[in-house]
mmCIF file of the protein (N, C-alpha, C, O) and its ligand, coordinates in Angstrom:
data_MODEL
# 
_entry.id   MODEL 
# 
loop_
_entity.id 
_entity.type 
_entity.pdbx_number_of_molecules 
1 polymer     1 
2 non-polymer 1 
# 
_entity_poly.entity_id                      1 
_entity_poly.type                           'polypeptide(L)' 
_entity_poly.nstd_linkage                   no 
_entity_poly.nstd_monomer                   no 
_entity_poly.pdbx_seq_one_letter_code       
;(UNK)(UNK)(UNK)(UNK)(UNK)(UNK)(UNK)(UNK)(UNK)(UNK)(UNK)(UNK)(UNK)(UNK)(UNK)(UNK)
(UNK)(UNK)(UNK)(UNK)(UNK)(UNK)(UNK)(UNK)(UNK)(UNK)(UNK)(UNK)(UNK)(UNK)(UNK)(UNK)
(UNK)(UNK)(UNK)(UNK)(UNK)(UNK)(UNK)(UNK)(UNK)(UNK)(UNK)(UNK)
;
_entity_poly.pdbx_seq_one_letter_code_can   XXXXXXXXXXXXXXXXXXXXXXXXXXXXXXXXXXXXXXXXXXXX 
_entity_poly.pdbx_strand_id                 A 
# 
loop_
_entity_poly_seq.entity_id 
_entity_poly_seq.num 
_entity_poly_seq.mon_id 
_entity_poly_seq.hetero 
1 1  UNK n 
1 2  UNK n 
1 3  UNK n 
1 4  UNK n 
1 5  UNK n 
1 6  UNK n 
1 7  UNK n 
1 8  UNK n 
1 9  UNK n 
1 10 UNK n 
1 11 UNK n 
1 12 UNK n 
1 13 UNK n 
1 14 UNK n 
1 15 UNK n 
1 16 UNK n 
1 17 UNK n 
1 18 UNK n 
1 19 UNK n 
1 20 UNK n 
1 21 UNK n 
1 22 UNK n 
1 23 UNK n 
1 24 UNK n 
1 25 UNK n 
1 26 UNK n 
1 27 UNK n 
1 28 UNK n 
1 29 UNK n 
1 30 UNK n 
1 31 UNK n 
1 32 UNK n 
1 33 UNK n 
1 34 UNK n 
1 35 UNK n 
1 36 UNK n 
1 37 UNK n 
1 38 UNK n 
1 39 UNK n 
1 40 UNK n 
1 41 UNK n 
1 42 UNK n 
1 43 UNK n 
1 44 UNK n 
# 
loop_
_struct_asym.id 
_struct_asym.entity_id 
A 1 
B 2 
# 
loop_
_chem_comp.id 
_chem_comp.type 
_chem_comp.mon_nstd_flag 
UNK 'L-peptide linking' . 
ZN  non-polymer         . 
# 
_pdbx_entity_nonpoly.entity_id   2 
_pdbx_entity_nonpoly.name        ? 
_pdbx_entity_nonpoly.comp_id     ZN 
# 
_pdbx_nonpoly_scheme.asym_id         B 
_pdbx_nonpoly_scheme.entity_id       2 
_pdbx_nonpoly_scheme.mon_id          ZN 
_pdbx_nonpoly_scheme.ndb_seq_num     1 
_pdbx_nonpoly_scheme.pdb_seq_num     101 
_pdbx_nonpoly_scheme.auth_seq_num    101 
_pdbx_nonpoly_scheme.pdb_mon_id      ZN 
_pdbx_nonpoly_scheme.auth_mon_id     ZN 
_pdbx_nonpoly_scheme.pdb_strand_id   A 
_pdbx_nonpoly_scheme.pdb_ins_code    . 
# 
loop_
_atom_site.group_PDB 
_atom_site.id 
_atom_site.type_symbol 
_atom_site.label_atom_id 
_atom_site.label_alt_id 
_atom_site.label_comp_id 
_atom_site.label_asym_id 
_atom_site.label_entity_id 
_atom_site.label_seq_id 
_atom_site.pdbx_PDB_ins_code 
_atom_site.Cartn_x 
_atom_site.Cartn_y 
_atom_site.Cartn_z 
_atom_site.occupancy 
_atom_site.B_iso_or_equiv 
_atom_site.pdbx_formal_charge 
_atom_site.auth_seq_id 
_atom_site.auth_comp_id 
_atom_site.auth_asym_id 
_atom_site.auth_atom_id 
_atom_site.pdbx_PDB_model_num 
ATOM   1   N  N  . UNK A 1 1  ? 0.849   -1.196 0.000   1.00 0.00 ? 1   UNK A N  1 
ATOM   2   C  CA . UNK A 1 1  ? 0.000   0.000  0.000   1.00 0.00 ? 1   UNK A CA 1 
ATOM   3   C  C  . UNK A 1 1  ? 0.881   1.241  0.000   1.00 0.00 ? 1   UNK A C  1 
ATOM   4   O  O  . UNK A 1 1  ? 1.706   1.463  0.886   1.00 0.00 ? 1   UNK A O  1 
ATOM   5   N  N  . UNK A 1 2  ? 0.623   2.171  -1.218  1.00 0.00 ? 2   UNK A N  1 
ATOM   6   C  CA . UNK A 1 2  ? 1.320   3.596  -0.992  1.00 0.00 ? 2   UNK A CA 1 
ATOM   7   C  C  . UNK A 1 2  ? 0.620   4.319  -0.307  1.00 0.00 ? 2   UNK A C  1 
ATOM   8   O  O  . UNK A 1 2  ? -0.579  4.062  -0.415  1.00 0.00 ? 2   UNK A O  1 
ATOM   9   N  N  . UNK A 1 3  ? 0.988   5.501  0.673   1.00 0.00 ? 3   UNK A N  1 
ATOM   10  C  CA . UNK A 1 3  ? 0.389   6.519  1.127   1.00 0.00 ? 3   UNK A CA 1 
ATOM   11  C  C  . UNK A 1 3  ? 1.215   7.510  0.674   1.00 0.00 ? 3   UNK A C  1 
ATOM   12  O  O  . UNK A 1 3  ? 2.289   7.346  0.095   1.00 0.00 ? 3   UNK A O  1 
ATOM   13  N  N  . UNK A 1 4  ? 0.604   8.697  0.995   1.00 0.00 ? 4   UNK A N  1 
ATOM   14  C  CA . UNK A 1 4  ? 0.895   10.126 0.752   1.00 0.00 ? 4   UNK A CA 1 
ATOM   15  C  C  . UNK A 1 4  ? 0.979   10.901 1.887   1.00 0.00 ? 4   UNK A C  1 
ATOM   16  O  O  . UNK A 1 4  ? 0.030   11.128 2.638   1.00 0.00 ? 4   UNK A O  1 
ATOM   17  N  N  . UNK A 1 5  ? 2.134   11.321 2.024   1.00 0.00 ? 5   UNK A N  1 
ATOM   18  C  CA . UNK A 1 5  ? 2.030   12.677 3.310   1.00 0.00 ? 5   UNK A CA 1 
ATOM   19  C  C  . UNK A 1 5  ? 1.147   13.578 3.148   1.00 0.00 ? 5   UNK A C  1 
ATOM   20  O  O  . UNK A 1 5  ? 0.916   14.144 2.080   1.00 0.00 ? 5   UNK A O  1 
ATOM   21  N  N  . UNK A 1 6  ? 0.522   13.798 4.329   1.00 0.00 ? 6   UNK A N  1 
ATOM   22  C  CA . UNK A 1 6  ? -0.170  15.070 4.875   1.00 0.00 ? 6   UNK A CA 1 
ATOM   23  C  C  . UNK A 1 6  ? 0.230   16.252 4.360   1.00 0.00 ? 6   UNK A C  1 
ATOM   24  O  O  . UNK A 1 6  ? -0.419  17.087 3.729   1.00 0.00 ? 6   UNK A O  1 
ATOM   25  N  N  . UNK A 1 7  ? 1.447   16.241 4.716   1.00 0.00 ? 7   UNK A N  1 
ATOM   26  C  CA . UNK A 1 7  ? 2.420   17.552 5.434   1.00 0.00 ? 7   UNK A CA 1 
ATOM   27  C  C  . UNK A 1 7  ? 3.408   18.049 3.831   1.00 0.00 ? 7   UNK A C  1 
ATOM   28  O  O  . UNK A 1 7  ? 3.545   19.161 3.321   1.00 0.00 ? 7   UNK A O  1 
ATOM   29  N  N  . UNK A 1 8  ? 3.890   16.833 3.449   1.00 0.00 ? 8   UNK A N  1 
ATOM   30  C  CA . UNK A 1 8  ? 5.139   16.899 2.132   1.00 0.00 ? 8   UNK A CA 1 
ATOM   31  C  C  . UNK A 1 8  ? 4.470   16.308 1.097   1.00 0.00 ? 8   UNK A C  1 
ATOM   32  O  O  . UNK A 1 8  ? 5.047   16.374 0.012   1.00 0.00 ? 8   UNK A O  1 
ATOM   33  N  N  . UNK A 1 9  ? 3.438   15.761 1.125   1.00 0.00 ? 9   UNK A N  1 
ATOM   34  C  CA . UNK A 1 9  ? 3.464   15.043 -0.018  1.00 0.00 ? 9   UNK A CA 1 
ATOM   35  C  C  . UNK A 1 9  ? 4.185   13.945 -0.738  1.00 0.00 ? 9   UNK A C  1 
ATOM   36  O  O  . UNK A 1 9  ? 3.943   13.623 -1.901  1.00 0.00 ? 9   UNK A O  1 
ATOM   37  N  N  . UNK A 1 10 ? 5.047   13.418 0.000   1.00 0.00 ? 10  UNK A N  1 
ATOM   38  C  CA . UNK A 1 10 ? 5.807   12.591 -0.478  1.00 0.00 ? 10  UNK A CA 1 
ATOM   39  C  C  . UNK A 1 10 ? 5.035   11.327 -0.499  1.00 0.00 ? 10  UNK A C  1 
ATOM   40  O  O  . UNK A 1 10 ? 3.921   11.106 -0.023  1.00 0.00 ? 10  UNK A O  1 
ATOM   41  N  N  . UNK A 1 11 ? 5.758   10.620 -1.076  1.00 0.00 ? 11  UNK A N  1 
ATOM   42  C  CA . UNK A 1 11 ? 5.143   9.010  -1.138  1.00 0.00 ? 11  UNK A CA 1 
ATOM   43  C  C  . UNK A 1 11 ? 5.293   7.635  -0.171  1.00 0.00 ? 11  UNK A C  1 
ATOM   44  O  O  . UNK A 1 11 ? 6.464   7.359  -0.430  1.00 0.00 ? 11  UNK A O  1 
ATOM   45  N  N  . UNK A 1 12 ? 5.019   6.995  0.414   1.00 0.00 ? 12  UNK A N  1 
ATOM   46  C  CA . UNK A 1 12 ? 5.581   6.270  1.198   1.00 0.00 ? 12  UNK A CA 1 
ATOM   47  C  C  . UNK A 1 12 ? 5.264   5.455  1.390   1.00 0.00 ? 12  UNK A C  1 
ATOM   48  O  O  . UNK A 1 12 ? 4.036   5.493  1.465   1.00 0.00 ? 12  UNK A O  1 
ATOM   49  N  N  . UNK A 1 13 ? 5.785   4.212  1.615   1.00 0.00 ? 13  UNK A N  1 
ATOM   50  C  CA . UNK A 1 13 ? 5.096   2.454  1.331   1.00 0.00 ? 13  UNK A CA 1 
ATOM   51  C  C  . UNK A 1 13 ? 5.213   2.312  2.710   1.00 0.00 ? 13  UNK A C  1 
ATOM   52  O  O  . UNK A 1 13 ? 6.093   2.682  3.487   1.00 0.00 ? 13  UNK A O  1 
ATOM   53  N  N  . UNK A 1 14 ? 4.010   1.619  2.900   1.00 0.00 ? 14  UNK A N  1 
ATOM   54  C  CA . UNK A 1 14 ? 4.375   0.904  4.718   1.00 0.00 ? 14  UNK A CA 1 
ATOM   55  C  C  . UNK A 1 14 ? 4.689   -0.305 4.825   1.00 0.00 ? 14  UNK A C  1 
ATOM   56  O  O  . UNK A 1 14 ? 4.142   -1.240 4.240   1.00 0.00 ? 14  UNK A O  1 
ATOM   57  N  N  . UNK A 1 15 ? 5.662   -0.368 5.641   1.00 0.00 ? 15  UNK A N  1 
ATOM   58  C  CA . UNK A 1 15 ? 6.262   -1.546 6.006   1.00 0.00 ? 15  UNK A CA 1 
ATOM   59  C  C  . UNK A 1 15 ? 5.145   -2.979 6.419   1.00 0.00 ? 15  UNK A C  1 
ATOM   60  O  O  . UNK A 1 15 ? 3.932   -3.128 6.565   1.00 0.00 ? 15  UNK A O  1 
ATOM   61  N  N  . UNK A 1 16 ? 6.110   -3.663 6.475   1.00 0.00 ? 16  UNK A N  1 
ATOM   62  C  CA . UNK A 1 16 ? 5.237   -5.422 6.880   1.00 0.00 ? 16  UNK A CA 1 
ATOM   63  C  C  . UNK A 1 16 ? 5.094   -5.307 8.597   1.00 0.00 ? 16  UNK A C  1 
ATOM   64  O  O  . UNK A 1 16 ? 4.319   -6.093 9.143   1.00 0.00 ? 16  UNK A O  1 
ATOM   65  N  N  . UNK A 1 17 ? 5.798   -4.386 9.374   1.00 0.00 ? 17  UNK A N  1 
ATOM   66  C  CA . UNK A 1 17 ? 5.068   -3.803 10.281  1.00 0.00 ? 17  UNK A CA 1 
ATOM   67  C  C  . UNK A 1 17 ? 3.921   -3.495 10.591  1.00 0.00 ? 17  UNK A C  1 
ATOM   68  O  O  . UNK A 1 17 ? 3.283   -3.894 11.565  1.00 0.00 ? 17  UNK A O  1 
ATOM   69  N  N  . UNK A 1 18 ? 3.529   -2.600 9.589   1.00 0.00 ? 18  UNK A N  1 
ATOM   70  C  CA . UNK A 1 18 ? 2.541   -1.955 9.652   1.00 0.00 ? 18  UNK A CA 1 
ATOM   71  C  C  . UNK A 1 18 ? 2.952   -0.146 9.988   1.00 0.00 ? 18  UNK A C  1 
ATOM   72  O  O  . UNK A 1 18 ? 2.222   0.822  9.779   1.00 0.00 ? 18  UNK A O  1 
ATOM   73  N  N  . UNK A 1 19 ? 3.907   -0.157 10.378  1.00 0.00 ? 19  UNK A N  1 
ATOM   74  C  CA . UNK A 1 19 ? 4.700   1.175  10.761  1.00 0.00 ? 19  UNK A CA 1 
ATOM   75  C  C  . UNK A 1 19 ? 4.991   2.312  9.728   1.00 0.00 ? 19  UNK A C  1 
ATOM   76  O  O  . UNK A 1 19 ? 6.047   2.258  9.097   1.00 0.00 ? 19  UNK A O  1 
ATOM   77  N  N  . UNK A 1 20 ? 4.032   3.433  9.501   1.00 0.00 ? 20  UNK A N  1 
ATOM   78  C  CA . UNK A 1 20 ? 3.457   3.994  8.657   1.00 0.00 ? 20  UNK A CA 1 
ATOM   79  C  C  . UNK A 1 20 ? 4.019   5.515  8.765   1.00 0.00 ? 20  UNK A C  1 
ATOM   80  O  O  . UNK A 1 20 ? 3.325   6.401  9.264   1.00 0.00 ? 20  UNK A O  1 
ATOM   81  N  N  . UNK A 1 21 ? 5.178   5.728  8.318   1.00 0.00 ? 21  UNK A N  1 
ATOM   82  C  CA . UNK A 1 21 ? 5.705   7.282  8.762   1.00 0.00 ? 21  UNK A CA 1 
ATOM   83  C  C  . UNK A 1 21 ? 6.894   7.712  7.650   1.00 0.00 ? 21  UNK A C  1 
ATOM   84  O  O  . UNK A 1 21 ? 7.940   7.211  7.237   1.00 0.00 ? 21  UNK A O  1 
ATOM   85  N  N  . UNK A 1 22 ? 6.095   8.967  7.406   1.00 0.00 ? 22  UNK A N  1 
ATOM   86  C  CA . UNK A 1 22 ? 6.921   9.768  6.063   1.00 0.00 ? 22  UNK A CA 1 
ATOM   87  C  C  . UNK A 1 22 ? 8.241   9.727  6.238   1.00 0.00 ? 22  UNK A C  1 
ATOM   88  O  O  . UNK A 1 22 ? 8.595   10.213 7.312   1.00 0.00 ? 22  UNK A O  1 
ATOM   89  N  N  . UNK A 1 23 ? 9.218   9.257  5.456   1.00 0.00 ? 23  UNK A N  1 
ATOM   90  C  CA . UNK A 1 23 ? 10.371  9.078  5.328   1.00 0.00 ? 23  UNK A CA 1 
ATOM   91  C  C  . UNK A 1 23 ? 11.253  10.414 5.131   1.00 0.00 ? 23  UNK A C  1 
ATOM   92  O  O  . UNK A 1 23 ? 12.399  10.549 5.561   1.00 0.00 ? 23  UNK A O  1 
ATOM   93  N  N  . UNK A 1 24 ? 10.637  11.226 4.521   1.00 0.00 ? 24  UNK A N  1 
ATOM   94  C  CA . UNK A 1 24 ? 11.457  12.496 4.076   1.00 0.00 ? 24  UNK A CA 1 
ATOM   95  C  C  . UNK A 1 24 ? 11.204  13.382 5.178   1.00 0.00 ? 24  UNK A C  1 
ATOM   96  O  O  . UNK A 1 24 ? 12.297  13.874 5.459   1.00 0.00 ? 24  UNK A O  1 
ATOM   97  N  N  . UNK A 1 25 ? 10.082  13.959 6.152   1.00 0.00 ? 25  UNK A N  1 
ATOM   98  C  CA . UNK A 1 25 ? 9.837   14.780 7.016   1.00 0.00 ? 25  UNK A CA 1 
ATOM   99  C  C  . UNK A 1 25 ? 9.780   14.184 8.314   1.00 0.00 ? 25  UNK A C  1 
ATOM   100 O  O  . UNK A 1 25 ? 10.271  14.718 9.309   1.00 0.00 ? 25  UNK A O  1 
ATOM   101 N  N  . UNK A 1 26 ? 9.080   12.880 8.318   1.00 0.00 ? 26  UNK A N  1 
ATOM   102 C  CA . UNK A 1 26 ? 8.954   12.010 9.893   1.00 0.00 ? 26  UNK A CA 1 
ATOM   103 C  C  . UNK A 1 26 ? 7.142   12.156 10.622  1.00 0.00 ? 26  UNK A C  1 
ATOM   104 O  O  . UNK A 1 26 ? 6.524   11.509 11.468  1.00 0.00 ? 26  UNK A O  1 
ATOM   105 N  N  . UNK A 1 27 ? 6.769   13.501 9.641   1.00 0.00 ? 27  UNK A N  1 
ATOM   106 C  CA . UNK A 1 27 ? 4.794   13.161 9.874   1.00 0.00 ? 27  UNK A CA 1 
ATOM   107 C  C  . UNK A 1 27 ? 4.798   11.768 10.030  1.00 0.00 ? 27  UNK A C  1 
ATOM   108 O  O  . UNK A 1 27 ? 5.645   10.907 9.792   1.00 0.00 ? 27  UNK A O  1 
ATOM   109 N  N  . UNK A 1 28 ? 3.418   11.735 10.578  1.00 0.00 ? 28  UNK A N  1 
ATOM   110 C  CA . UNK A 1 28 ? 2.437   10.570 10.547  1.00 0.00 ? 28  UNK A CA 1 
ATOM   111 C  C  . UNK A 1 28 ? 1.407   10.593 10.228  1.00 0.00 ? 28  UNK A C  1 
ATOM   112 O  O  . UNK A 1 28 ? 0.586   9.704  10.451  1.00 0.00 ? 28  UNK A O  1 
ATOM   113 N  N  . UNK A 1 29 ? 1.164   11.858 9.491   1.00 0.00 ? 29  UNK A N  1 
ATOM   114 C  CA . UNK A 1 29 ? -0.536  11.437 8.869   1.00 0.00 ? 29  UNK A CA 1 
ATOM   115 C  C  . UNK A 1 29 ? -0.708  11.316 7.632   1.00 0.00 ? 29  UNK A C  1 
ATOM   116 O  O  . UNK A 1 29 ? -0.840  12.261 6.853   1.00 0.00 ? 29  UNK A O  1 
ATOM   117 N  N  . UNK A 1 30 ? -0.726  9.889  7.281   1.00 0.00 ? 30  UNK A N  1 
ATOM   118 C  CA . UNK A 1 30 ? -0.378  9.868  5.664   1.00 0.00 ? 30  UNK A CA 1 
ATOM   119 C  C  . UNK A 1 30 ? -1.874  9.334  5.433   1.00 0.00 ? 30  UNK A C  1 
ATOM   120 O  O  . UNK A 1 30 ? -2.613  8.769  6.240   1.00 0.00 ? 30  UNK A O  1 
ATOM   121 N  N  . UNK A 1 31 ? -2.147  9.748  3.834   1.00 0.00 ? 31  UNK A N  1 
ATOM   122 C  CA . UNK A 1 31 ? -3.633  9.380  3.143   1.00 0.00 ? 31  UNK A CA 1 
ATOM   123 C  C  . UNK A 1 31 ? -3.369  8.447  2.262   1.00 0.00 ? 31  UNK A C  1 
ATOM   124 O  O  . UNK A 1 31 ? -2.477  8.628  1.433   1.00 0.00 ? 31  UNK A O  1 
ATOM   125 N  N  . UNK A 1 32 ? -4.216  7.119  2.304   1.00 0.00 ? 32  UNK A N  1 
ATOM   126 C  CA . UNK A 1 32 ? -3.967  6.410  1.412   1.00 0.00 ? 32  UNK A CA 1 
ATOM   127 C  C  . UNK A 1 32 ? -4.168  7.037  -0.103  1.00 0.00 ? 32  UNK A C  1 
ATOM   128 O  O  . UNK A 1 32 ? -5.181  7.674  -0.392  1.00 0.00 ? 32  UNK A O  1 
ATOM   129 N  N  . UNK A 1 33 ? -3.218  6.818  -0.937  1.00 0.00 ? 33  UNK A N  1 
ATOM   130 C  CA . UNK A 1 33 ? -3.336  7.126  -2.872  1.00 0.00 ? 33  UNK A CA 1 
ATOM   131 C  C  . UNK A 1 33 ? -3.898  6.643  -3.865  1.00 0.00 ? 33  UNK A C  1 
ATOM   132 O  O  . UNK A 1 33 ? -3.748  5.478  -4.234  1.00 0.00 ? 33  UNK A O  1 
ATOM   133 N  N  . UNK A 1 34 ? -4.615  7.490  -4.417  1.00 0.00 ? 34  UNK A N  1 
ATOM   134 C  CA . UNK A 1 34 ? -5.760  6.836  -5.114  1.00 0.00 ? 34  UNK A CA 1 
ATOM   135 C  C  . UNK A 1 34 ? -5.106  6.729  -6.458  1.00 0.00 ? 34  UNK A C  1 
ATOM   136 O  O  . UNK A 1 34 ? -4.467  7.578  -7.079  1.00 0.00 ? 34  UNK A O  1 
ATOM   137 N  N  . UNK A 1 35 ? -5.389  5.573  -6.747  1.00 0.00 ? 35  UNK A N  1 
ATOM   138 C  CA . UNK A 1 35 ? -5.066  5.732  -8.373  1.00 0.00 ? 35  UNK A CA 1 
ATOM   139 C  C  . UNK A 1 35 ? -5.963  5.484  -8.872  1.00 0.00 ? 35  UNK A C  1 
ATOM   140 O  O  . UNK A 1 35 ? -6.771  6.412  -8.897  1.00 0.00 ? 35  UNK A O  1 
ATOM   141 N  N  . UNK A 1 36 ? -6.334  4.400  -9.441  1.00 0.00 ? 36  UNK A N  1 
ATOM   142 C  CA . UNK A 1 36 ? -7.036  3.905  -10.893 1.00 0.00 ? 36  UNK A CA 1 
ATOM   143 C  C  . UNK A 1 36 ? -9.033  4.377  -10.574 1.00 0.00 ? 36  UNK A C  1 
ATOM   144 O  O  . UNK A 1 36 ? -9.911  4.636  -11.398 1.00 0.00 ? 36  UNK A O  1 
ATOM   145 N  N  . UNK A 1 37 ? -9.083  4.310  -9.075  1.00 0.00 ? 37  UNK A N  1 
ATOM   146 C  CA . UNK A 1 37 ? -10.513 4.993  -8.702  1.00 0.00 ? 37  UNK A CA 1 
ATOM   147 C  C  . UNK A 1 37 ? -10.469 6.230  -8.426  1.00 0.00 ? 37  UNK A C  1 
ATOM   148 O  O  . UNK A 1 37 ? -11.316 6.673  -7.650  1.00 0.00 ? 37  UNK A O  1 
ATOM   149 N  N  . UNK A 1 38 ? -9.435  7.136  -9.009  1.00 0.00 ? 38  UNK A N  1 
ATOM   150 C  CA . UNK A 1 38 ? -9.352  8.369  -8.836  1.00 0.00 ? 38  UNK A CA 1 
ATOM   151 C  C  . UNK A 1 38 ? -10.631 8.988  -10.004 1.00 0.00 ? 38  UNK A C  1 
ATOM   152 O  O  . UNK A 1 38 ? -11.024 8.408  -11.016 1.00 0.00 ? 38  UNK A O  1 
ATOM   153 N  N  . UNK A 1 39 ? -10.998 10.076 -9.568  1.00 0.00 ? 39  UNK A N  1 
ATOM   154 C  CA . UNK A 1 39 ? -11.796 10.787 -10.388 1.00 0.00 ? 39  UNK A CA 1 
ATOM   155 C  C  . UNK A 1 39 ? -11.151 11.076 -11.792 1.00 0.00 ? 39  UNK A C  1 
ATOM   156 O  O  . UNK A 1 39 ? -9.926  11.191 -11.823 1.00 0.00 ? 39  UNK A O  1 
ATOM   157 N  N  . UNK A 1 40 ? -11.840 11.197 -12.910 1.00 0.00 ? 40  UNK A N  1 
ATOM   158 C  CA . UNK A 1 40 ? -11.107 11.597 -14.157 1.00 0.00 ? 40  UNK A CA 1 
ATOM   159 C  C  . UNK A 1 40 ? -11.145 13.209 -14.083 1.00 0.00 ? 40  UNK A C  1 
ATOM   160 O  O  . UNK A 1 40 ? -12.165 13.897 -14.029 1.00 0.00 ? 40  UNK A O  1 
ATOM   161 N  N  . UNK A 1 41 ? -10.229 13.518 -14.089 1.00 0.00 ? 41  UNK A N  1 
ATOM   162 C  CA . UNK A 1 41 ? -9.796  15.326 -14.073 1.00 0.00 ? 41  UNK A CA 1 
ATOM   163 C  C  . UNK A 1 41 ? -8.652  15.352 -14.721 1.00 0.00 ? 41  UNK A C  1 
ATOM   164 O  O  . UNK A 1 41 ? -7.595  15.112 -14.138 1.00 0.00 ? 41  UNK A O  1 
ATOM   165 N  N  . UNK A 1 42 ? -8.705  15.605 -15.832 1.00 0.00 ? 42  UNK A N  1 
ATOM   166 C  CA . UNK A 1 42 ? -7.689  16.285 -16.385 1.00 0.00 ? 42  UNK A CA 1 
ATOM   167 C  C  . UNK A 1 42 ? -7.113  17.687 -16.925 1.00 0.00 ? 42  UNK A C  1 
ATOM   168 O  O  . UNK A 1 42 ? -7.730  18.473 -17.644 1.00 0.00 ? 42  UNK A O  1 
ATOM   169 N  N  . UNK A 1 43 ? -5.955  17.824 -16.491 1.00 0.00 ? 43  UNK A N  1 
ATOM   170 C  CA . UNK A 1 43 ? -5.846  19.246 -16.472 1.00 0.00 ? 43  UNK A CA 1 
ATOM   171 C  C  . UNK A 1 43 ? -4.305  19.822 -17.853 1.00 0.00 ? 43  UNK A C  1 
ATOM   172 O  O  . UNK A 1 43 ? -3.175  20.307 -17.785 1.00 0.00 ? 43  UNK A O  1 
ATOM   173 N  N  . UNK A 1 44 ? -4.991  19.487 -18.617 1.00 0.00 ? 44  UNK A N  1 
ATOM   174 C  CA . UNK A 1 44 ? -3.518  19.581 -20.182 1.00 0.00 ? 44  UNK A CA 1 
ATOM   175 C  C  . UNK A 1 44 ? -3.259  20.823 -20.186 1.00 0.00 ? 44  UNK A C  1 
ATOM   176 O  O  . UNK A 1 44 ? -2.432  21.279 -20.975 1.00 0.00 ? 44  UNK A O  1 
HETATM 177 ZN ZN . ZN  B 2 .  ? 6.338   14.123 4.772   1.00 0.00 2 101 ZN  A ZN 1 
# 
Protein backbone atom coordinates (compact mmCIF):
# COMPACT_ATOMS: atom_id res chain seq x y z
CA UNK A 1 0.00 0.00 0.00
CA UNK A 2 1.32 3.60 -0.99
CA UNK A 3 0.39 6.52 1.13
CA UNK A 4 0.89 10.13 0.75
CA UNK A 5 2.03 12.68 3.31
CA UNK A 6 -0.17 15.07 4.88
CA UNK A 7 2.42 17.55 5.43
CA UNK A 8 5.14 16.90 2.13
CA UNK A 9 3.46 15.04 -0.02
CA UNK A 10 5.81 12.59 -0.48
CA UNK A 11 5.14 9.01 -1.14
CA UNK A 12 5.58 6.27 1.20
CA UNK A 13 5.10 2.45 1.33
CA UNK A 14 4.38 0.90 4.72
CA UNK A 15 6.26 -1.55 6.01
CA UNK A 16 5.24 -5.42 6.88
CA UNK A 17 5.07 -3.80 10.28
CA UNK A 18 2.54 -1.95 9.65
CA UNK A 19 4.70 1.18 10.76
CA UNK A 20 3.46 3.99 8.66
CA UNK A 21 5.70 7.28 8.76
CA UNK A 22 6.92 9.77 6.06
CA UNK A 23 10.37 9.08 5.33
CA UNK A 24 11.46 12.50 4.08
CA UNK A 25 9.84 14.78 7.02
CA UNK A 26 8.95 12.01 9.89
CA UNK A 27 4.79 13.16 9.87
CA UNK A 28 2.44 10.57 10.55
CA UNK A 29 -0.54 11.44 8.87
CA UNK A 30 -0.38 9.87 5.66
CA UNK A 31 -3.63 9.38 3.14
CA UNK A 32 -3.97 6.41 1.41
CA UNK A 33 -3.34 7.13 -2.87
CA UNK A 34 -5.76 6.84 -5.11
CA UNK A 35 -5.07 5.73 -8.37
CA UNK A 36 -7.04 3.91 -10.89
CA UNK A 37 -10.51 4.99 -8.70
CA UNK A 38 -9.35 8.37 -8.84
CA UNK A 39 -11.80 10.79 -10.39
CA UNK A 40 -11.11 11.60 -14.16
CA UNK A 41 -9.80 15.33 -14.07
CA UNK A 42 -7.69 16.29 -16.39
CA UNK A 43 -5.85 19.25 -16.47
CA UNK A 44 -3.52 19.58 -20.18
ZN1 LIG B 1 6.34 14.12 4.77
Amino acid sequence: MVYVCGKCGAEVKSTDDGIVRCFSCGHKILYKKRDSIAKTIKVD
